[in-house]
Residue frames relative to the residue before (quaternion, step in Angstrom):
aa qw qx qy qz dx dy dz
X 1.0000 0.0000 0.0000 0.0000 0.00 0.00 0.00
X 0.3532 -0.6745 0.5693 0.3102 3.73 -1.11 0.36
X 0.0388 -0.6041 0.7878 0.1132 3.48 -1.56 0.49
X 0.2530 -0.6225 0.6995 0.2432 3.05 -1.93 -0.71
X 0.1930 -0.7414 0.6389 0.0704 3.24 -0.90 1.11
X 0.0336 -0.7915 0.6039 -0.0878 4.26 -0.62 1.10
X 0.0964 0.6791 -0.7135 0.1429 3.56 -1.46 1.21
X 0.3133 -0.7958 0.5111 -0.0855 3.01 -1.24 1.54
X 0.0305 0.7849 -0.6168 0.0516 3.38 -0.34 0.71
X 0.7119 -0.1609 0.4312 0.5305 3.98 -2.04 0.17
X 0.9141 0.0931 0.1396 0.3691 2.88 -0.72 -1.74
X 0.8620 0.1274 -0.2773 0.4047 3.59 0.69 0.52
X 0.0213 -0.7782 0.6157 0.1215 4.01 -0.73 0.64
X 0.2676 -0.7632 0.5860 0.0506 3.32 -1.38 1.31
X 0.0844 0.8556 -0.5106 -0.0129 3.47 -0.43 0.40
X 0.2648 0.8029 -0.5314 0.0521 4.22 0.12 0.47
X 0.2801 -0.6657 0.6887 0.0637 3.06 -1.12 0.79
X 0.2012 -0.7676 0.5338 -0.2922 3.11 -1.30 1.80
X 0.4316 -0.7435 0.4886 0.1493 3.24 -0.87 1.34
X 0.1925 0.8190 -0.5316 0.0977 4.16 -0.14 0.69
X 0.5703 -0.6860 0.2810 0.3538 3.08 -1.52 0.81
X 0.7303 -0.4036 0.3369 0.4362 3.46 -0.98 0.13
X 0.6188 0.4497 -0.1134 0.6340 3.98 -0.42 0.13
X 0.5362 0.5994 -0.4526 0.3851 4.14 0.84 -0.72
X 0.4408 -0.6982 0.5439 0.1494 3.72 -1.10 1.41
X 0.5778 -0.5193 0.3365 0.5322 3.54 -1.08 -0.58
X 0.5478 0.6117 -0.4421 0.3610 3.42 1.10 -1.15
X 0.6030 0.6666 -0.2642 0.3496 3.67 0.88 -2.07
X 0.6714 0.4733 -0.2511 0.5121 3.92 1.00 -1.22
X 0.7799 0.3022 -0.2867 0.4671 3.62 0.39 -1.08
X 0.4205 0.5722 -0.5834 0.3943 3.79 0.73 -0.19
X 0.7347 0.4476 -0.2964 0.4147 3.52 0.36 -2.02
X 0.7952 0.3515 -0.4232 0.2550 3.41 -0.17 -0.71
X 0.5064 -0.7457 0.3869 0.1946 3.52 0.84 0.50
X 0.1257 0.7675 -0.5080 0.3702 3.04 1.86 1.09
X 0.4864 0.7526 -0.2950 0.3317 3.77 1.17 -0.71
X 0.7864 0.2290 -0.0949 0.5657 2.99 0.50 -1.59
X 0.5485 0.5980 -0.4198 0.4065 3.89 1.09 -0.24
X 0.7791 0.4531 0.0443 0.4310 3.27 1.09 -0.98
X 0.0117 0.8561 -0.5115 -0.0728 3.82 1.53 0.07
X 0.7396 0.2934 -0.4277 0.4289 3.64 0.30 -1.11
X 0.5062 0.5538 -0.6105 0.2537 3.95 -0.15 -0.10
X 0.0184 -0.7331 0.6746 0.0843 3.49 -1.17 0.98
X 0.3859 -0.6613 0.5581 0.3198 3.51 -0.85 0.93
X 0.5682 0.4971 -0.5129 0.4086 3.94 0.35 -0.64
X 0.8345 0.3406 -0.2382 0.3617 3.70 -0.31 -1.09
X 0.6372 0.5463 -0.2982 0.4545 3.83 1.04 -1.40
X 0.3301 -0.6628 0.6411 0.2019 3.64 -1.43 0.70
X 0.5423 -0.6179 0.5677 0.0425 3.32 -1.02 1.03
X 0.0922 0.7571 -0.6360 0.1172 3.68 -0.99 0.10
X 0.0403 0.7047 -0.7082 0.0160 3.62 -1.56 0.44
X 0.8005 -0.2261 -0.0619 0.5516 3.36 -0.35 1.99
X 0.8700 -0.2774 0.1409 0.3825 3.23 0.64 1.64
X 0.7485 0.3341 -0.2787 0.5005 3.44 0.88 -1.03
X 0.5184 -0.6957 0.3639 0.3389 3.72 -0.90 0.50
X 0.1591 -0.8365 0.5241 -0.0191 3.69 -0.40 0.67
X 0.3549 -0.7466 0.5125 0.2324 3.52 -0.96 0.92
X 0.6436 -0.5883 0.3450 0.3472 3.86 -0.96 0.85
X 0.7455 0.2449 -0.3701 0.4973 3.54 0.94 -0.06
X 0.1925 0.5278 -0.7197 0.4080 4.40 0.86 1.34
X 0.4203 -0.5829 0.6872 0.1061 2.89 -1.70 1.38
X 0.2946 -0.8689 0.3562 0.1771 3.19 -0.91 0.46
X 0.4326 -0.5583 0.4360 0.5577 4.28 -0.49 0.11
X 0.4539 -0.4390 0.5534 0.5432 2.77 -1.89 -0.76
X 0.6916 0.4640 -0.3640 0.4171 3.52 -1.73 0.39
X 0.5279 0.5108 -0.5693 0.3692 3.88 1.26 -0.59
X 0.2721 -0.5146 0.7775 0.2380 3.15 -2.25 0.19
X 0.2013 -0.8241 0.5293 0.0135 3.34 -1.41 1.17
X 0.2830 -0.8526 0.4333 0.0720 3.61 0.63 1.90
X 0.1204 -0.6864 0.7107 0.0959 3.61 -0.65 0.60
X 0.1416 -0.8013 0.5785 0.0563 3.37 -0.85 1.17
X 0.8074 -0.3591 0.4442 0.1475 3.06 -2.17 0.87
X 0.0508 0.6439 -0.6644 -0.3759 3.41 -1.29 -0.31
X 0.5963 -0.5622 0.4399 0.3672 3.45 -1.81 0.26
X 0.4486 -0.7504 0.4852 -0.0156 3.39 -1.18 1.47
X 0.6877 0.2028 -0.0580 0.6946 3.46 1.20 -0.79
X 0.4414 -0.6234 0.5928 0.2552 3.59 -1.26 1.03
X 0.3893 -0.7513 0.4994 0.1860 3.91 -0.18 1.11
X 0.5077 0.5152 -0.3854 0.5730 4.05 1.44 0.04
X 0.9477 0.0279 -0.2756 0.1589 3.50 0.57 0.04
X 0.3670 0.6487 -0.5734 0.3401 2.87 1.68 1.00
X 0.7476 -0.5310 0.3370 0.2134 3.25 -1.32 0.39
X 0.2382 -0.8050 0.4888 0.2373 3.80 -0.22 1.17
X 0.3711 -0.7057 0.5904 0.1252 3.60 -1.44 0.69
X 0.2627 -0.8276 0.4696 0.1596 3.17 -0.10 1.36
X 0.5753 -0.6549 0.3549 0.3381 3.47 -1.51 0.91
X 0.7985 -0.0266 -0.1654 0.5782 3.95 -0.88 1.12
X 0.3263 0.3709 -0.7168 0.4921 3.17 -0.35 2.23
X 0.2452 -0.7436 0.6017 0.1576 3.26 -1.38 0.63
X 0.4439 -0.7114 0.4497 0.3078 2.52 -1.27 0.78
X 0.4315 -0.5736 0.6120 0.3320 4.06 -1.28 0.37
C-alpha cells in the first residue's frame, strides 16, 4: 500500500511517499522512508506523531493513502507573542 510520511521545518519540508506492507505501523513507515537519516534532529521518543492531523501513537497501523506528519515542537510560548488584530495593516 502507499502512505506518505511529511516533516516540516523553517527552512526545510520533506514529504515521500512510499510503498509498505499492508498491516505497516507508524514507526515501521517513518523508519523506511529514510526520513531518519534525512532528518537527524527528529527524535521519535520526545516528537508527537500524527496521521492527517490527528495525533497517533507509533505503533497505529496504518490505511492505504494515510499521510504520516512528524511533528515539531513549539519554540515561542504563543501567550506572548503579540496578536494581530483582524483589519489593521500591517506596515
Amino acid at each position: 500500500m502507499q502512505v506518505g510520511v511529511a516533516y516540516s521545518e523553517p527552512n526545510q519540508q520533506v514529504w515521500l511517499n512510499l510503498e509498505v506492507p499492508e498491516a505497516t505501523t507508524v514507526r515501521e513507515a517513518i523508519e523506511c522512508s529514510g526520513i531518519l537519516r534525512q532528518c537527524p534532529q527528529i527524535d521519535l521518543e520526545t516528537q508527537k506523531v500524527g496521521v492527517f492531523g490527528k495525533l497517533a501513537k507509533l505503533d497505529t497501523p496504518l490505511k492505504p493513502g494515510d499521510r504520516v506528519e512528524i511533528y515539531r515542537s513549539i519554540i515561542a510560548d504563543p501567550e506572548t507573542i503579540p496578536r494581530k488584530d483582524r483589519g489593521e495593516e500591517t506596515e
